[in-house]
C-alpha positions as a LaTeX table, in Angstrom:
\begin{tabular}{lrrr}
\hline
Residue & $x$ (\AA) & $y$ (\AA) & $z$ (\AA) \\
\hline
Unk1 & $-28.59$ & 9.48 & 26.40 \\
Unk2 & $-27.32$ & 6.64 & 24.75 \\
Unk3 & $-27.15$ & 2.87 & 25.48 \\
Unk4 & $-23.94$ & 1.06 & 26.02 \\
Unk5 & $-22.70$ & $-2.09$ & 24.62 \\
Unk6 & $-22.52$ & $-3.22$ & 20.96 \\
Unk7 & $-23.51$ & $-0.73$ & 18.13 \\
Unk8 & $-26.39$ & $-3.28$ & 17.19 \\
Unk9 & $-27.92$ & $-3.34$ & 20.65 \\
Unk10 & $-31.61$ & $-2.99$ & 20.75 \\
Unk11 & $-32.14$ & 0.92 & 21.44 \\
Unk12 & $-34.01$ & $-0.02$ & 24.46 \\
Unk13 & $-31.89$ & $-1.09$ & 27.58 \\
Unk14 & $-33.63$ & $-2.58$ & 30.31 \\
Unk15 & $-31.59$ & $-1.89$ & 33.32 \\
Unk16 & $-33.49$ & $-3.25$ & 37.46 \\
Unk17 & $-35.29$ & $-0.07$ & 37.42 \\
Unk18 & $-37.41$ & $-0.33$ & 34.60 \\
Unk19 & $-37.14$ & 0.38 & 30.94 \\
Unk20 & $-35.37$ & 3.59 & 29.88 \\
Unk21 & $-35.52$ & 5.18 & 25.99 \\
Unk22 & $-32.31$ & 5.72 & 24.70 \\
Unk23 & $-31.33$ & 7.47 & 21.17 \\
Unk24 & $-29.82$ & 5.22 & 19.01 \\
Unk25 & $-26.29$ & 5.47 & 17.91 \\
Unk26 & $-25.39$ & 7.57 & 15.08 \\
Unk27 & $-22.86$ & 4.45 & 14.19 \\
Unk28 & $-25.17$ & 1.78 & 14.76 \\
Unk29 & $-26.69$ & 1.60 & 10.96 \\
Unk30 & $-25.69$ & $-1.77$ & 9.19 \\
Unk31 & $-24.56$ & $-1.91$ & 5.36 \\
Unk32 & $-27.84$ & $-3.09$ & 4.90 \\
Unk33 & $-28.79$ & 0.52 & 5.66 \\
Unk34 & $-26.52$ & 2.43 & 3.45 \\
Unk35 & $-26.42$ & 2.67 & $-0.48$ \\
Unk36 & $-23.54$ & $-0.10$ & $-0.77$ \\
Unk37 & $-20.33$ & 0.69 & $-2.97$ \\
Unk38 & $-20.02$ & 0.05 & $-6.26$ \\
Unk39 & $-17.41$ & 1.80 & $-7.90$ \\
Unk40 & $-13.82$ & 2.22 & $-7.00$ \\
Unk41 & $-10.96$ & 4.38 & $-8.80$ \\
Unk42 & $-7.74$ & 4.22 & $-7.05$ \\
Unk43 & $-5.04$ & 6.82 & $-7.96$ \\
Unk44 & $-1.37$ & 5.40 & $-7.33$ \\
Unk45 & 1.51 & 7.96 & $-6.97$ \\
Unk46 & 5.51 & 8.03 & $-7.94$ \\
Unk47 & 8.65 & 8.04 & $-5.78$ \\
Unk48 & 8.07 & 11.16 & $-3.50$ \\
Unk49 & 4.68 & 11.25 & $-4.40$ \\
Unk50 & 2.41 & 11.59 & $-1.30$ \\
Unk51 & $-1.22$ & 13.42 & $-0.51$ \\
Unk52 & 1.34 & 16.12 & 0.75 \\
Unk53 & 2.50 & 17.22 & $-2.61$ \\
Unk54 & 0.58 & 18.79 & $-5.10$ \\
Unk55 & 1.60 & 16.26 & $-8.50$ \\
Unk56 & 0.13 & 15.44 & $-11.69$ \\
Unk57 & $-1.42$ & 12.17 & $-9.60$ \\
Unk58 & $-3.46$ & 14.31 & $-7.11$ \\
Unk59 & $-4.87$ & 16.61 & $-10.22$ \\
Unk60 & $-6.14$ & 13.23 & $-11.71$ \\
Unk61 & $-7.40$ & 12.33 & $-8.60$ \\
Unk62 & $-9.45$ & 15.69 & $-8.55$ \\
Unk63 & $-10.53$ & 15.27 & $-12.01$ \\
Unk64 & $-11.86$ & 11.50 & $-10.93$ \\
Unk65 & $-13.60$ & 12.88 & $-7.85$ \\
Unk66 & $-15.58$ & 15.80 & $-10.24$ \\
Unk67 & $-16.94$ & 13.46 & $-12.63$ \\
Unk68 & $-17.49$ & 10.27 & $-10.62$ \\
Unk69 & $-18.87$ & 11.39 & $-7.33$ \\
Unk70 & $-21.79$ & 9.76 & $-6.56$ \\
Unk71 & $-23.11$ & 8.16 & $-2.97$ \\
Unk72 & $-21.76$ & 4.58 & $-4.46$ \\
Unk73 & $-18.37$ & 5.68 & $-5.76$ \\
Unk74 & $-15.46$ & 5.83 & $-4.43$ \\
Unk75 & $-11.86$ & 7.84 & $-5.57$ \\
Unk76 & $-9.28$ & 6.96 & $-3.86$ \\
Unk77 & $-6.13$ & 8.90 & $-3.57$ \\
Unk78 & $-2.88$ & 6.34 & $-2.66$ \\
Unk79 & 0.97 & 6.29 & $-2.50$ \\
Unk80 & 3.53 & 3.52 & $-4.00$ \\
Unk81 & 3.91 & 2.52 & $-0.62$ \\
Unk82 & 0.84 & 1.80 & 0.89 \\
Unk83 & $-0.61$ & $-1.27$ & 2.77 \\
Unk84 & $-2.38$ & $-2.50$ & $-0.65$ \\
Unk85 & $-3.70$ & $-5.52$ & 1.27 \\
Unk86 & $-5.55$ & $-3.21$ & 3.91 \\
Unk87 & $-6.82$ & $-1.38$ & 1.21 \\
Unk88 & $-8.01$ & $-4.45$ & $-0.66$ \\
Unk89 & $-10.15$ & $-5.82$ & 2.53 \\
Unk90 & $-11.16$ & $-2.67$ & 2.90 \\
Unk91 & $-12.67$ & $-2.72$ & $-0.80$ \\
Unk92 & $-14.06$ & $-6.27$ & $-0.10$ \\
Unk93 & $-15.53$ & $-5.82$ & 3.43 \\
Unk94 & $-17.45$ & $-2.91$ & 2.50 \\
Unk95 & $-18.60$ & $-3.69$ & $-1.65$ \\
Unk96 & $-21.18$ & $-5.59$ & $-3.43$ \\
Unk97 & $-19.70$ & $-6.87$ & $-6.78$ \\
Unk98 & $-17.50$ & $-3.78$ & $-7.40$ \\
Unk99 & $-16.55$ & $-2.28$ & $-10.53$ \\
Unk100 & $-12.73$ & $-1.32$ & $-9.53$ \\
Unk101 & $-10.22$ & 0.67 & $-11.81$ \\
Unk102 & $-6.71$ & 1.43 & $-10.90$ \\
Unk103 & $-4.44$ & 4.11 & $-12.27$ \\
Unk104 & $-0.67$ & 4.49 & $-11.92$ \\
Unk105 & 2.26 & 6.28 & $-12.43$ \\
Unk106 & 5.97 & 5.30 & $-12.34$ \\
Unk107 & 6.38 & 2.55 & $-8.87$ \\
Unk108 & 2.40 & 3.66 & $-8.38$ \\
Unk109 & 2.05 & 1.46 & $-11.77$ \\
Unk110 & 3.71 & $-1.51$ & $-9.74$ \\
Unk111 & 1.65 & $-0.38$ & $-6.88$ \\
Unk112 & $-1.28$ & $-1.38$ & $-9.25$ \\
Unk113 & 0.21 & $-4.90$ & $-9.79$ \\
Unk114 & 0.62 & $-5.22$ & $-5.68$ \\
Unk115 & $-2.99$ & $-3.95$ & $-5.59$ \\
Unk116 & $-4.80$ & $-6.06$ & $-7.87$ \\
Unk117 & $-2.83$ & $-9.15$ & $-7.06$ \\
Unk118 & $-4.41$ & $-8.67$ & $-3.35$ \\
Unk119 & $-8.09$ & $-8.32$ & $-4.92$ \\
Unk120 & $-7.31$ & $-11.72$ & $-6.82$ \\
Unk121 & $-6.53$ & $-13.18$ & $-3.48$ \\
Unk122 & $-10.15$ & $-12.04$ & $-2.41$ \\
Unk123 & $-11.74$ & $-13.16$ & $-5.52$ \\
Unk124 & $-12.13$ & $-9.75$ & $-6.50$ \\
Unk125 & $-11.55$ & $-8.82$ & $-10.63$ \\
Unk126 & $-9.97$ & $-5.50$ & $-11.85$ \\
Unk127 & $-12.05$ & $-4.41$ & $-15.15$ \\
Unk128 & $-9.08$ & $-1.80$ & $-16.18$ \\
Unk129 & $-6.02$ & $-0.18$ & $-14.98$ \\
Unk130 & $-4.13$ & 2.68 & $-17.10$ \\
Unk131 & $-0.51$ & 3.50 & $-16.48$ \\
Unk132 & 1.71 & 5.91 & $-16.98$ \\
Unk133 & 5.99 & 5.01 & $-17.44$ \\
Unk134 & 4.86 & 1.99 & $-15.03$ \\
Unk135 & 8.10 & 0.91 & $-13.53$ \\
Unk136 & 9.45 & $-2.13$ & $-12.01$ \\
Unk137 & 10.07 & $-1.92$ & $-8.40$ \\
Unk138 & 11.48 & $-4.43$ & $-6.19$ \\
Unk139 & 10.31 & $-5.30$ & $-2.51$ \\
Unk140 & 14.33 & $-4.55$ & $-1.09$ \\
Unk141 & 15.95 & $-1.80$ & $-1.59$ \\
Unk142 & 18.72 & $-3.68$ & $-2.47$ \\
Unk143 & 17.09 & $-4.49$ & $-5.92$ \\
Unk144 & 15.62 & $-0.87$ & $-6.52$ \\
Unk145 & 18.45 & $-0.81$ & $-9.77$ \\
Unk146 & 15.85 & $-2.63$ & $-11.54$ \\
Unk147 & 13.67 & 0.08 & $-12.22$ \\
Unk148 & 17.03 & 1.36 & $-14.48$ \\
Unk149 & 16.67 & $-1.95$ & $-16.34$ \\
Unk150 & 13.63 & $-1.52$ & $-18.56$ \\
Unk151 & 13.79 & $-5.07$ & $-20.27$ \\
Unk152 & 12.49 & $-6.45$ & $-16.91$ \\
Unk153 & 8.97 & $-6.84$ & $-17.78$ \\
Unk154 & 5.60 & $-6.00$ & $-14.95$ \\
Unk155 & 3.58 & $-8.60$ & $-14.37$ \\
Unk156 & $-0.08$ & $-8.00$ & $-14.36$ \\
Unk157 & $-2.34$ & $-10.32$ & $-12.18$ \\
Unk158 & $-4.51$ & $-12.60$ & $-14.30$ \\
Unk159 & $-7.70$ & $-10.60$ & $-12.81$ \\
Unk160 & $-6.97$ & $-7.30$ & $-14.14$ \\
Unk161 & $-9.29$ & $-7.34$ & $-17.35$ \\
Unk162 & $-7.97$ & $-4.70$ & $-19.68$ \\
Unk163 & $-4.90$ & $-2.36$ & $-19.56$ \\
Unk164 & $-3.97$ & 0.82 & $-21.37$ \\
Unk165 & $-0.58$ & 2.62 & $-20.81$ \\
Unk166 & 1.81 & 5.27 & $-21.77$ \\
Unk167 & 5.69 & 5.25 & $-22.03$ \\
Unk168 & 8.67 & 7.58 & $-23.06$ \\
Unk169 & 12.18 & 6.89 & $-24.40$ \\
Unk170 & 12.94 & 10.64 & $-23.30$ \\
Unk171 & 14.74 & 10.40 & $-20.04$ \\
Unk172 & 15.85 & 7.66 & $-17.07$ \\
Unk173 & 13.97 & 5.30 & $-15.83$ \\
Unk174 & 11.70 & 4.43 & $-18.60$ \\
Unk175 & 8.57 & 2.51 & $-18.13$ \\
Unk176 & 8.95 & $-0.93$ & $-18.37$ \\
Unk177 & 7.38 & $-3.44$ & $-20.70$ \\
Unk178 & 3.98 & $-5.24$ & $-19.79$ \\
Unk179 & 3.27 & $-9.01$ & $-19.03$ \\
Unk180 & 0.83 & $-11.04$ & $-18.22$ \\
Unk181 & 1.11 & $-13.89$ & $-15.20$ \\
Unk182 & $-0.96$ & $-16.59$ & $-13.98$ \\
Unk183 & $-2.62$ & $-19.66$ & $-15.46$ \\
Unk184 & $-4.76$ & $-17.63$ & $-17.36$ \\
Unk185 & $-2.70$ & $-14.94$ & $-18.90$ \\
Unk186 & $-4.97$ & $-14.77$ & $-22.17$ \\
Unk187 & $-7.52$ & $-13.31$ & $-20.31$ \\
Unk188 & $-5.97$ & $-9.81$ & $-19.09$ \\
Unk189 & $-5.77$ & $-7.74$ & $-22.74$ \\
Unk190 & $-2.83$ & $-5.01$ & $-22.49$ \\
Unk191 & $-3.12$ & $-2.55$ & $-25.19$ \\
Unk192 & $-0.41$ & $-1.42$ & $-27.13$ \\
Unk193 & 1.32 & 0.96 & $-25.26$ \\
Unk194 & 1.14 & 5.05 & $-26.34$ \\
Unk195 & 4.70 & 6.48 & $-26.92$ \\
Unk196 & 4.69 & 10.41 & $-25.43$ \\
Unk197 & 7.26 & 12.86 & $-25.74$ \\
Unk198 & 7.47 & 14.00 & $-22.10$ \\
Unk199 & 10.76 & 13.23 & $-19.65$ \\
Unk200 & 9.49 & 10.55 & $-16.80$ \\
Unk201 & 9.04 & 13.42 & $-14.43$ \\
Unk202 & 6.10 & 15.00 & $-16.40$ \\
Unk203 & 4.39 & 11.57 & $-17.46$ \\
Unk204 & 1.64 & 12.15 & $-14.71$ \\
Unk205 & 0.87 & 15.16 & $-16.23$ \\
Unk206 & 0.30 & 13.97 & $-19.44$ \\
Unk207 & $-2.73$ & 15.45 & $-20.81$ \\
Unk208 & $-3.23$ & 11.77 & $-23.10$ \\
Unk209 & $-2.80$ & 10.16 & $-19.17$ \\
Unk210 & $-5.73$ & 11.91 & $-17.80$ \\
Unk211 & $-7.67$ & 11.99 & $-20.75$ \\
Unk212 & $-7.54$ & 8.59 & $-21.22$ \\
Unk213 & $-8.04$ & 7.59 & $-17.27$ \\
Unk214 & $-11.26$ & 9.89 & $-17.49$ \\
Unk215 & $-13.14$ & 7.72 & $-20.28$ \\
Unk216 & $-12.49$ & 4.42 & $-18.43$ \\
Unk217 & $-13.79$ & 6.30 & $-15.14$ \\
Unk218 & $-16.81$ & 7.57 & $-17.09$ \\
Unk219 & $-17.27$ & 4.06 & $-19.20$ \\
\hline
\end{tabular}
C-alpha cells in the first residue's frame, strides 16, 4: 500500500479511522540519501551525429563509461543540438562541487562552448575540455557558412580551466582557431593545438582524440 501526497510525506498517514502503515515510496529518498555526484564527462557529437549512429563520439563515450564508472560519476552521451542549459541545471541541481570535463567534436566542440558558458551562468567551473576539428557554428542557419571560414576564432568561456585540441588541414571544414572571452581570459590555458593527418570526417576517431580524452577522464 502506499501513502499519497508528496514523496517526503511521513510514511504513516493518519486517515478518521485510525492510523494505517504504509511502505514508503521507492522515490521518496532525498539527495541527502544517495552518494551525491561528483564527476561529469560529457561527450558532444558532429553534424548527423546522434545516440542513433554508431560514430567515433559514441566509442569514446564507451571508453569513458569503462574506466570512469563509479556510483558518483557520470558519462554523458550528447548531440550538437541539445538543450545545453537543461543539461547544465541538471548538473547543478543534482552535484556537490563537481569536477566536469567536456569533450567535442566538429559543432559538438561549439556545443562545449554553449555548454560551459551555461555552467558559468550557474557559477559552475569547467576543469578541461578536449576537442577535436572544433568548428564554429552559428545559432541561424543563415550563418552556418561560417564553419567554411576557419579564421573565425571559438570562444571559450572564462570558466573552462584548461583545453587541449586537435585539428587537420586535410579536408573542408577545418577546425577553427581557439580564443579566450570574458574579463578574465588569462585564466582558461588552451594548449597548443595537435596537427593530425586524418580528413574532418575521421577526426572523432582519432586514436590521439581518445587517448588523450582518457587521461583527463582518469586525471
Amino acid at each position: 500500500m502506499r501513502c499519497g501526497g508528496s514523496l517526503f510525506d511521513n510514511p504513516y498517514w493518519e486517515n478518521p479511522v485510525g492510523v494505517v502503515f504504509c511502505t514508503p515510496s521507492p522515490y521518496s529518498y532525498t539527495m541527502s540519501q544517495t552518494t551525491p555526484i561528483k564527476d561529469w564527462h560529457i561527450v558532444i557529437g558532429g553534424f548527423l551525429q546522434t545516440r542513433k549512429t554508431c560514430t567515433g563520439m559514441t566509442t569514446l563515450w564507451k571508453k569513458l563509461y569503462t574506466c570512469t564508472v563509479s556510483p558518483s560519476c557520470v558519462v554523458e552521451l550528447a548531440s550538437w543540438n541539445d538543450d545545453f542549459s537543461a543539461i547544465a541545471e541538471h548538473i547543478n541541481r543534482i552535484s556537490v562541487n563537481p569536477h566536469i570535463r567536456i569533450y567535442g567534436y566538429s559543432w559538438g566542440g561549439a556545443g562545449a562552448c554553449v555548454l560551459a558558458e551555461e555552467l558559468r551562468k550557474r557559477g559552475l567551473q569547467v576543469e578541461y575540455m578536449v576537442l577535436s576539428d572544433p568548428v564554429v557554428r552559428h545559432r541561424y542557419w543563415f550563418g552556418q557558412w561560417r564553419a567554411f571560414v576557419p579564421f573565425i576564432p571559438l570562444q571559450i568561456p572564462d570558466n573552462v580551466r584548461y583545453v587541449s585540441w586537435f585539428r587537420q588541414y586535410q579536408t573542408l571544414p577545418y577546425g577553427h582557431d581557439l580564443v579566450g572571452r570574458g574579463t578574465k581570459t588569462g585564466r582558461t590555458k588552451i594548449f597548443s593545438p595537435k596537427i593530425l593527418h586524418y580528413p574532418h570526417t575521421w577526426m572523432d576517431n582519432a586514436i590521439e582524440f581518445h587517448d588523450r580524452c582518457l587521461k583527463v577522464a582518469s586525471g
